[in-house]
N, CA and C atoms of all chains as a GROMACS GRO file, in nm:
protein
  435
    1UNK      N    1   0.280   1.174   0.194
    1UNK     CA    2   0.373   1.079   0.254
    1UNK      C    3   0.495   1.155   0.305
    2UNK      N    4   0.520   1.071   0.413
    2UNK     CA    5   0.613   1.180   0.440
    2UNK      C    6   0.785   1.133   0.417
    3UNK      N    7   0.860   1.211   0.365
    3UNK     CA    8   0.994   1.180   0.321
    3UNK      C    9   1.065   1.094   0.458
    4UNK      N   10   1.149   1.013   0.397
    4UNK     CA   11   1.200   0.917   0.457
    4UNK      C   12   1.144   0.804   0.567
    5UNK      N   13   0.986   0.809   0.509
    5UNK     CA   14   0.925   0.660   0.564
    5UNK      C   15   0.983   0.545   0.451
    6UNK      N   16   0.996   0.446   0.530
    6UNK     CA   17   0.983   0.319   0.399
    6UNK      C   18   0.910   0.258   0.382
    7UNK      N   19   0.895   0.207   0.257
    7UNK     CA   20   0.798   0.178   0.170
    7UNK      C   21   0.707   0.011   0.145
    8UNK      N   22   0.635  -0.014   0.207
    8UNK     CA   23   0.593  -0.140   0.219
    8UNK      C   24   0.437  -0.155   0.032
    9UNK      N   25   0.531  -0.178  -0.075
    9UNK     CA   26   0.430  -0.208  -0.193
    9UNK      C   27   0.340  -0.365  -0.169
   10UNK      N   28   0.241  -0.347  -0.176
   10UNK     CA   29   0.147  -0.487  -0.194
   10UNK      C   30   0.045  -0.417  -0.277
   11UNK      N   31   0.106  -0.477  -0.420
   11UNK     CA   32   0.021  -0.444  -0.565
   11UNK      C   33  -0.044  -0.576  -0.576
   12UNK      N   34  -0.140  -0.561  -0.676
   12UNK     CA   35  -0.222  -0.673  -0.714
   12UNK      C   36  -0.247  -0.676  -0.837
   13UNK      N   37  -0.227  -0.836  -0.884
   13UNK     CA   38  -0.190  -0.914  -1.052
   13UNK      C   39  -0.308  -0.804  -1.146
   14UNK      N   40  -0.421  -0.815  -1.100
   14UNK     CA   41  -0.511  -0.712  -1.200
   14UNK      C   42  -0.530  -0.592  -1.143
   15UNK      N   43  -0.463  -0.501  -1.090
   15UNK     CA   44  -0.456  -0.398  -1.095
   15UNK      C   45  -0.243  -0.344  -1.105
   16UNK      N   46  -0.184  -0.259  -1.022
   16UNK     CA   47  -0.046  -0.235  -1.033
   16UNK      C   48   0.041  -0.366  -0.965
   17UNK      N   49   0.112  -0.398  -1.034
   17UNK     CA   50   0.181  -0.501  -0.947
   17UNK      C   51   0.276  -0.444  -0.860
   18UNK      N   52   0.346  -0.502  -0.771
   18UNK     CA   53   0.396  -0.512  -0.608
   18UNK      C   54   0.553  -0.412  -0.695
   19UNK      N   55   0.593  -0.517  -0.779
   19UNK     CA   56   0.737  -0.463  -0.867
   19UNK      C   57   0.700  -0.308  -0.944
   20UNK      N   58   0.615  -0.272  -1.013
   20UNK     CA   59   0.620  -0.157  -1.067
   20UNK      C   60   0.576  -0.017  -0.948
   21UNK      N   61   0.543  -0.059  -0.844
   21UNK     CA   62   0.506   0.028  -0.706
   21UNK      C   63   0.652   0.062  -0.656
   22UNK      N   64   0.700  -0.085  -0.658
   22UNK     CA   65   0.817  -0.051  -0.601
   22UNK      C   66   0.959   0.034  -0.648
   23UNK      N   67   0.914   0.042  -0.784
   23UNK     CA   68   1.051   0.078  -0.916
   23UNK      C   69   0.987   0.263  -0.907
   24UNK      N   70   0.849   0.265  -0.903
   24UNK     CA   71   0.829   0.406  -0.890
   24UNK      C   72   0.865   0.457  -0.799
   25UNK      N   73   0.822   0.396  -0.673
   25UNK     CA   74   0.848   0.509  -0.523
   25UNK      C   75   1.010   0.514  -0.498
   26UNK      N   76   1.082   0.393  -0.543
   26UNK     CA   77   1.248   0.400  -0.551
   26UNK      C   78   1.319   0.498  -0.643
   27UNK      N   79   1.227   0.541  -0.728
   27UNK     CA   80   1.263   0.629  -0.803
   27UNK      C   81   1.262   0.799  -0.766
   28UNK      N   82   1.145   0.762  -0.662
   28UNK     CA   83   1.094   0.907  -0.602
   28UNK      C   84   1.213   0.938  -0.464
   29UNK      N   85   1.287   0.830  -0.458
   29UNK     CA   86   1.375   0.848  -0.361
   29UNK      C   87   1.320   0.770  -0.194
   30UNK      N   88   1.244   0.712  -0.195
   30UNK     CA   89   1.202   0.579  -0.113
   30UNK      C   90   1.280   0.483  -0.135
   31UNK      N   91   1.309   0.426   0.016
   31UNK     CA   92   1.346   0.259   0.045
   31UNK      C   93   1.259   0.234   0.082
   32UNK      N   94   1.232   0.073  -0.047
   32UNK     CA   95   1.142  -0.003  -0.012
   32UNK      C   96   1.174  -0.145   0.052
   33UNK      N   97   1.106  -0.160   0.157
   33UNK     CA   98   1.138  -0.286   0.206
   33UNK      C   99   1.065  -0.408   0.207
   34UNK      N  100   0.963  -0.422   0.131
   34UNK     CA  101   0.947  -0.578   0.120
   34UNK      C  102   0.788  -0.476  -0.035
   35UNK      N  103   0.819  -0.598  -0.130
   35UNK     CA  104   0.748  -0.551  -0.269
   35UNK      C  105   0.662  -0.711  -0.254
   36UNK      N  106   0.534  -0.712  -0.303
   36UNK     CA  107   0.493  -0.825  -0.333
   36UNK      C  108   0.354  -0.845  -0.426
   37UNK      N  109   0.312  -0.894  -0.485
   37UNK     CA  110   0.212  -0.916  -0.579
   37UNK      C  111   0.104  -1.014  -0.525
   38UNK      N  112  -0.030  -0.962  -0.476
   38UNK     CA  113  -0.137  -1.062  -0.428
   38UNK      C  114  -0.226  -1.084  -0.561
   39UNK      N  115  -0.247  -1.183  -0.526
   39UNK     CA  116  -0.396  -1.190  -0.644
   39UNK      C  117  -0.487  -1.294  -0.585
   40UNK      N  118  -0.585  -1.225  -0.616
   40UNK     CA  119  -0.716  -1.270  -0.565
   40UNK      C  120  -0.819  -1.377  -0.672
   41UNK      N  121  -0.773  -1.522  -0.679
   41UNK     CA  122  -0.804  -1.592  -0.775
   41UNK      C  123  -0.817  -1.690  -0.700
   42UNK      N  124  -0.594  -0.966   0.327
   42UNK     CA  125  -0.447  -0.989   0.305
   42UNK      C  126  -0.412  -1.105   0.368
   43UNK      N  127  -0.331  -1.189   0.262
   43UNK     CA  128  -0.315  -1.322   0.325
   43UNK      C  129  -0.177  -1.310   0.429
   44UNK      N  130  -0.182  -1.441   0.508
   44UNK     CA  131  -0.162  -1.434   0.631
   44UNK      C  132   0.060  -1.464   0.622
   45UNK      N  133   0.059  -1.471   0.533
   45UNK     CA  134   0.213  -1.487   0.489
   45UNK      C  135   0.254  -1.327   0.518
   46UNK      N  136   0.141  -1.252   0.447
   46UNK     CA  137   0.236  -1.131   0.432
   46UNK      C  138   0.206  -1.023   0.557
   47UNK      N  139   0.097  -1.086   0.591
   47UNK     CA  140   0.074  -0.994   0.702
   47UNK      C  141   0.178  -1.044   0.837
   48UNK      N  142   0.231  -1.154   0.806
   48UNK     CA  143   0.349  -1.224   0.919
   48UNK      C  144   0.455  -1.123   0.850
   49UNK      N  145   0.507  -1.092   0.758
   49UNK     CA  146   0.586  -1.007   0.696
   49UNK      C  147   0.616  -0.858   0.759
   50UNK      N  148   0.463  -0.779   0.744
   50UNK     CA  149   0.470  -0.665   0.795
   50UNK      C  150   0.511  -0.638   0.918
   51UNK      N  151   0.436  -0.734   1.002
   51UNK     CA  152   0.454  -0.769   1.135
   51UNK      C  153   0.644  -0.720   1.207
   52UNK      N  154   0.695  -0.814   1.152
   52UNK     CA  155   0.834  -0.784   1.173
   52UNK      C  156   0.888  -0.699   1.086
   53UNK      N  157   0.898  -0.656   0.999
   53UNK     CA  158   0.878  -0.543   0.979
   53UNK      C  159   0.859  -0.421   1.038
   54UNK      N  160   0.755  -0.438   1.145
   54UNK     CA  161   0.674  -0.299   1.190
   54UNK      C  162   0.775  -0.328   1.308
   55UNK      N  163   0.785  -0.472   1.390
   55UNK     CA  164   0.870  -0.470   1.498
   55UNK      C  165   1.069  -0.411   1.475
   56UNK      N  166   1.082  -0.424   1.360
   56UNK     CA  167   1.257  -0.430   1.319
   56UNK      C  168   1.248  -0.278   1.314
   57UNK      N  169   1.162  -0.200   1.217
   57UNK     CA  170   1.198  -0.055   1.161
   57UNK      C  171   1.085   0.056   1.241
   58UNK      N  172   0.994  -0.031   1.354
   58UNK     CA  173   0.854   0.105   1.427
   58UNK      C  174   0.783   0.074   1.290
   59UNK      N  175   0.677   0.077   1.300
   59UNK     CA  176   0.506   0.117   1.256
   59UNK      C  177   0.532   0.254   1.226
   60UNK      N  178   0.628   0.349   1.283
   60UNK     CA  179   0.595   0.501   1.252
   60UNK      C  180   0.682   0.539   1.137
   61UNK      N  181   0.762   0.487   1.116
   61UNK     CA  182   0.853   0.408   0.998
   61UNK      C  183   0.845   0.404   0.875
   62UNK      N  184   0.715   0.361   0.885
   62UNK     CA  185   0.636   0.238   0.724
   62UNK      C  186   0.546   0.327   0.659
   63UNK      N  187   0.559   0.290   0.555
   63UNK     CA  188   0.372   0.327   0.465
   63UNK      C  189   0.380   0.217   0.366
   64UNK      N  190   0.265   0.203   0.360
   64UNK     CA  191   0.202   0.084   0.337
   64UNK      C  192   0.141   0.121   0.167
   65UNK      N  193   0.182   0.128   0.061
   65UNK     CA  194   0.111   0.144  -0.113
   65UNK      C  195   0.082   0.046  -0.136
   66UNK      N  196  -0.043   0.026  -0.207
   66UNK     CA  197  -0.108  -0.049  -0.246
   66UNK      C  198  -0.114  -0.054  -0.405
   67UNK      N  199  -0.189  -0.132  -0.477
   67UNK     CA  200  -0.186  -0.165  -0.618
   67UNK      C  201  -0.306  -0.171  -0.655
   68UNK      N  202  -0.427  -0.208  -0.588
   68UNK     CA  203  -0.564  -0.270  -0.609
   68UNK      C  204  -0.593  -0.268  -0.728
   69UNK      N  205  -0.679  -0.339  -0.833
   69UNK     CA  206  -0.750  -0.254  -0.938
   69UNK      C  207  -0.889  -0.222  -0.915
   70UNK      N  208  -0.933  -0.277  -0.782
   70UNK     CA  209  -1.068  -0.229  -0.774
   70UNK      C  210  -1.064  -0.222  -0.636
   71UNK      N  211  -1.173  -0.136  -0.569
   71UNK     CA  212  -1.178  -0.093  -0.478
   71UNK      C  213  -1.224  -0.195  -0.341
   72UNK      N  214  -1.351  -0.301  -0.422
   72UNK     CA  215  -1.347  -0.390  -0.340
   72UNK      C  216  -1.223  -0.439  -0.250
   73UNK      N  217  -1.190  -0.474  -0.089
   73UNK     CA  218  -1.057  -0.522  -0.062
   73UNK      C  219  -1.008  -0.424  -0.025
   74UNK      N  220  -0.994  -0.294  -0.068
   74UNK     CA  221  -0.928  -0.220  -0.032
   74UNK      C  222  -0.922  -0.168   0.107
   75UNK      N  223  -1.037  -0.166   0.186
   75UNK     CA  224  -1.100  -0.161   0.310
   75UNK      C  225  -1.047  -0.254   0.431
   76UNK      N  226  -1.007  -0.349   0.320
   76UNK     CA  227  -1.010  -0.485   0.453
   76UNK      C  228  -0.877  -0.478   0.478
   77UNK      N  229  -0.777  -0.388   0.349
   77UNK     CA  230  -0.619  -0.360   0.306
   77UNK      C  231  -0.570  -0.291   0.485
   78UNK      N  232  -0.659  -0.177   0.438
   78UNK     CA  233  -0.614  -0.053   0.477
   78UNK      C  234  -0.688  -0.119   0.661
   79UNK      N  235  -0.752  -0.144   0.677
   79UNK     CA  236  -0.820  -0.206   0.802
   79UNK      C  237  -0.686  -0.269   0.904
   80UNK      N  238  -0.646  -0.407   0.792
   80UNK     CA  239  -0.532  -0.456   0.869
   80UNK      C  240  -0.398  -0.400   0.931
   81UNK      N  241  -0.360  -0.317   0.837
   81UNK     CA  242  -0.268  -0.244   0.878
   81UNK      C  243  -0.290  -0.130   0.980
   82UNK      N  244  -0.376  -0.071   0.944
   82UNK     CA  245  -0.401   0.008   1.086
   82UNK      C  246  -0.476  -0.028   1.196
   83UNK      N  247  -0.603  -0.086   1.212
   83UNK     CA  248  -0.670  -0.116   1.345
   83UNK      C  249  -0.609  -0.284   1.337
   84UNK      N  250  -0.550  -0.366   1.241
   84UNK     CA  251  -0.562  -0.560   1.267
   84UNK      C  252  -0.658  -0.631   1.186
   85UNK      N  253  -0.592  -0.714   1.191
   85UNK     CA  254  -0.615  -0.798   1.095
   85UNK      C  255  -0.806  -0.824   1.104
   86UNK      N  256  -0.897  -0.746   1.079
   86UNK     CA  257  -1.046  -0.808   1.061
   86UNK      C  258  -1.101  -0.962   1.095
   87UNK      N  259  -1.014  -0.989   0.993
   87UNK     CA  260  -1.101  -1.156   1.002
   87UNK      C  261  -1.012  -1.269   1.146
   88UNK      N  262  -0.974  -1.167   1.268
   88UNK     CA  263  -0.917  -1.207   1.376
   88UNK      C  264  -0.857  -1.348   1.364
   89UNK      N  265  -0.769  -1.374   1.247
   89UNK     CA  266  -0.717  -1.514   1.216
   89UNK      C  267  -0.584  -1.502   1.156
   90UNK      N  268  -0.504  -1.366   1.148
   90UNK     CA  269  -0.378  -1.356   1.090
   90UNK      C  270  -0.298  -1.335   1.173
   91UNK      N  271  -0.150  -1.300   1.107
   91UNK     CA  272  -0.050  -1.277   1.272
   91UNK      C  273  -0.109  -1.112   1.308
   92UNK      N  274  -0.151  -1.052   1.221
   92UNK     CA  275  -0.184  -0.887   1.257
   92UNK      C  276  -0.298  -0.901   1.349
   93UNK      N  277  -0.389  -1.012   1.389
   93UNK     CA  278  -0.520  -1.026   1.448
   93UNK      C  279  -0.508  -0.913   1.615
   94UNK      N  280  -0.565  -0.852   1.615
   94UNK     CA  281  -0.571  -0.760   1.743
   94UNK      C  282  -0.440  -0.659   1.764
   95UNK      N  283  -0.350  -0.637   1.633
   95UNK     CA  284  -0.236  -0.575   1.640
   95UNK      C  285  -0.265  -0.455   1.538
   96UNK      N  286  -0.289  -0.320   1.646
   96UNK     CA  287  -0.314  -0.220   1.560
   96UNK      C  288  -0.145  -0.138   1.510
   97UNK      N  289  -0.160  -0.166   1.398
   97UNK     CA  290  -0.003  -0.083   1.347
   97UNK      C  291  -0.007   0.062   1.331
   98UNK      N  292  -0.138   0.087   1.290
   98UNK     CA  293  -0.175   0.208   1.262
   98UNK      C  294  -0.033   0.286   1.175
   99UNK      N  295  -0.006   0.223   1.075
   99UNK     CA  296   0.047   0.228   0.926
   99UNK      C  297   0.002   0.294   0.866
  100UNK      N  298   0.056   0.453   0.804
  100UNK     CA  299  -0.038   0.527   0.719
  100UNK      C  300  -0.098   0.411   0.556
  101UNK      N  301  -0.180   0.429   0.477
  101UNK     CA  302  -0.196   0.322   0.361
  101UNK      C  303  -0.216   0.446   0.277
  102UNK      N  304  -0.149   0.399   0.135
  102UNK     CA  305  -0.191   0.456   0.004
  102UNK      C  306  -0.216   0.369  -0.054
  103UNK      N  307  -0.268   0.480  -0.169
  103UNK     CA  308  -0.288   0.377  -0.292
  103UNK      C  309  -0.215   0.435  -0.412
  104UNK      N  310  -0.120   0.383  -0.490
  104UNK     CA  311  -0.006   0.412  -0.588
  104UNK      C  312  -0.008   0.488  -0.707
  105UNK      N  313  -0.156   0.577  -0.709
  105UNK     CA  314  -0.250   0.628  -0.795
  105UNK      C  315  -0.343   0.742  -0.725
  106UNK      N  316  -0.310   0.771  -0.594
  106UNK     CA  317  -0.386   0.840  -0.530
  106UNK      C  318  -0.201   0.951  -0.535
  107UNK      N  319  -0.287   1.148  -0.585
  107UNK     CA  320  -0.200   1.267  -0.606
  107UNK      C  321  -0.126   1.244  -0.539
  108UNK      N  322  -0.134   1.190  -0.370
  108UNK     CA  323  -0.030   1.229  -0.245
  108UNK      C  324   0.151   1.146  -0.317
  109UNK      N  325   0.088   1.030  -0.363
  109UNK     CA  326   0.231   0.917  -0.413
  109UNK      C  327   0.250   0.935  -0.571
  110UNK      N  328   0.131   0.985  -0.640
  110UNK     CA  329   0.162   1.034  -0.790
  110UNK      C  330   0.255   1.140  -0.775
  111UNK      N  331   0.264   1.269  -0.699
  111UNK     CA  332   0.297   1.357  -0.690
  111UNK      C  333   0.425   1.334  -0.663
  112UNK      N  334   0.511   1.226  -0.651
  112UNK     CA  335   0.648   1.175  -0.549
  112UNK      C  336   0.709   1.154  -0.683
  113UNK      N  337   0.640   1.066  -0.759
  113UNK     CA  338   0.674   1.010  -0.862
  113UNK      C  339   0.810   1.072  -0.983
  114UNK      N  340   0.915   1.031  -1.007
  114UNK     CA  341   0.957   1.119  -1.131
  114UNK      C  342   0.872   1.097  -1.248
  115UNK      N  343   0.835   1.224  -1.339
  115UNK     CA  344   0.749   1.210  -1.469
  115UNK      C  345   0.733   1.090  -1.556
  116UNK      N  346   0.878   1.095  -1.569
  116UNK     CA  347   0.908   0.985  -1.661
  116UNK      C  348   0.880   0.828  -1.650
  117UNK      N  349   0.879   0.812  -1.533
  117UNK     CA  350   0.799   0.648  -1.379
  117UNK      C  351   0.655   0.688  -1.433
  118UNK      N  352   0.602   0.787  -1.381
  118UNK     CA  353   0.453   0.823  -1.413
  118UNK      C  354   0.391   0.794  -1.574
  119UNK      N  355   0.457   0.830  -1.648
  119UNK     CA  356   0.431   0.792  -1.769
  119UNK      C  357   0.459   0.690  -1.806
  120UNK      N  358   0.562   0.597  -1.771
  120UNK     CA  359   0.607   0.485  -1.820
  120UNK      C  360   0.520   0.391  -1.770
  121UNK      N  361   0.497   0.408  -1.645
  121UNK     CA  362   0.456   0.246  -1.614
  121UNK      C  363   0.282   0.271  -1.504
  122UNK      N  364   0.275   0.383  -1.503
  122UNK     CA  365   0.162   0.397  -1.413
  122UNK      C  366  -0.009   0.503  -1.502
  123UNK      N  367   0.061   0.535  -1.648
  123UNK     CA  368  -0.015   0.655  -1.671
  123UNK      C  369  -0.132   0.531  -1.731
  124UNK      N  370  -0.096   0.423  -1.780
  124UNK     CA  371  -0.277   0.342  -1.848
  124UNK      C  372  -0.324   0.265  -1.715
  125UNK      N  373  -0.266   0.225  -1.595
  125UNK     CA  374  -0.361   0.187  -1.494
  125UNK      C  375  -0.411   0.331  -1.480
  126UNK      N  376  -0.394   0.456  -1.466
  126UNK     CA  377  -0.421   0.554  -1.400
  126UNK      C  378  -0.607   0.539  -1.499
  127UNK      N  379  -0.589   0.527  -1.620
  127UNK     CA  380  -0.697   0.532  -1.730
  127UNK      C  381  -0.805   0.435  -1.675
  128UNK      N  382  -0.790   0.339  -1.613
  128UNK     CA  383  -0.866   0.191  -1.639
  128UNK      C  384  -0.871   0.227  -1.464
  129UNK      N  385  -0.817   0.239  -1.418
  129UNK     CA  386  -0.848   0.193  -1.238
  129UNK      C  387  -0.932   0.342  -1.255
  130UNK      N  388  -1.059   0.331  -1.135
  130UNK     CA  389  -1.092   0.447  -1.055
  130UNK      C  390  -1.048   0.459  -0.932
  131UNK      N  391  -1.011   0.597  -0.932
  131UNK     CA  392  -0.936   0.581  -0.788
  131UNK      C  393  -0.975   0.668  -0.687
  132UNK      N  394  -1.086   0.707  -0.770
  132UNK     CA  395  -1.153   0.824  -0.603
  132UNK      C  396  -1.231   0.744  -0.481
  133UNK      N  397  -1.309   0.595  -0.544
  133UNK     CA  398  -1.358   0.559  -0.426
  133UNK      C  399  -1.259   0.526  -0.320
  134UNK      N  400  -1.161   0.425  -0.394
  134UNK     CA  401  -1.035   0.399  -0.299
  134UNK      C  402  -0.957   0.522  -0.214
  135UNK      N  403  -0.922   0.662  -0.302
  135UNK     CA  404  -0.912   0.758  -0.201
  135UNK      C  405  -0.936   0.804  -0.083
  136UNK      N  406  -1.115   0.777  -0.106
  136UNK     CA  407  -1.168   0.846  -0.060
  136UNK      C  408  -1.190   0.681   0.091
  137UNK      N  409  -1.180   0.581   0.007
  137UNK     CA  410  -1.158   0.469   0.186
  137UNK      C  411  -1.038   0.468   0.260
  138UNK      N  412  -0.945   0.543   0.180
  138UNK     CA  413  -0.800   0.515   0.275
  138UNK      C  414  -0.791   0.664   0.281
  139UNK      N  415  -0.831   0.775   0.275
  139UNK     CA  416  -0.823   0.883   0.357
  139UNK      C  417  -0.893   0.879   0.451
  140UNK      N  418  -1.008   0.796   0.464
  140UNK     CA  419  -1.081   0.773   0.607
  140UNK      C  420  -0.985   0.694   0.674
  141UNK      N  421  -0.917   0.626   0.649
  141UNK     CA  422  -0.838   0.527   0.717
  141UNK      C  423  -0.719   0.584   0.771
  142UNK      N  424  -0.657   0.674   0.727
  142UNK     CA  425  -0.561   0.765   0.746
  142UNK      C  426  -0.579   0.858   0.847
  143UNK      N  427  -0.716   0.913   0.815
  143UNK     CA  428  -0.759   1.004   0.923
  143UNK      C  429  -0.795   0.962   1.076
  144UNK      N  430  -0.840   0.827   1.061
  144UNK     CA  431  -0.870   0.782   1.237
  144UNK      C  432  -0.715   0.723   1.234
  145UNK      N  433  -0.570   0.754   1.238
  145UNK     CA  434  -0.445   0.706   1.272
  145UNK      C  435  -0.439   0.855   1.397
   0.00000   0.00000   0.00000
């Protein structure tokens, strides 16, 4: 990835959710701009 | 990907460029992942979302694949990503969104 793209998370309920994608790559020094959680139920 | 969020990306891709973005994913299984990584780069597949015929050509990961583990601080990695890393497989998914990556 390349430094200073931003970060579009769409995690899913049984696998990583949208929020913990987003708390990692913000941590790695990414702006994320839209986090969200799908689930397929 | 339902059609809320793919209206999302959309502006998105129009406010900040498509060249801009990357797209991480969460999956726990690989099924889907195809149809993930599909929309964002060639459009929406099932020609019925706002992405329908709109190629973004959005690089896609997956939040468990070395390239975004590797970004990670240790301590993120261990805390909150090291038991999906146990339970998800993540080479098939790799190995569909490095194809997906590669025709960008």
């Amino acid at each position: 990835m390349h430094k200073g793209t931003k970060i579009i998370a769409i995690g899913e309920r049984d696998g990583v959710p949208g929020a913990v994608i987003a708390e990692c790559l913000e941590g790695a020094g990414y702006e994320v701009v839209f986090q969200v959680t799908e689930c397929f139920v | 990907m339902n059609f809320e969020n793919q209206g999302v990306i959309k502006r998105l891709a129009d406010q900040y460029g498509p060249e801009n973005l990357t797209v991480v994913l969460g999956n726990g299984e690989a099924n889907g992942v195809e149809v993930f990584a599909e929309t964002v780069t060639e459009g929406d597949p099932s020609y019925a979302g706002p992405l329908a015929g709109v190629a973004l050509k959005i690089p896609v990961y997956h939040v468990l694949e070395q390239e975004v583990m590797n970004e990670v601080p240790e301590n993120l990695r261990d805390e909150k990503l090291q038991l999906s890393s146990l339970v998800i497989d993540i080479e098939p998914m790799h190995q569909l969104l490095q194809t997906a990556r590669d025709k960008i």
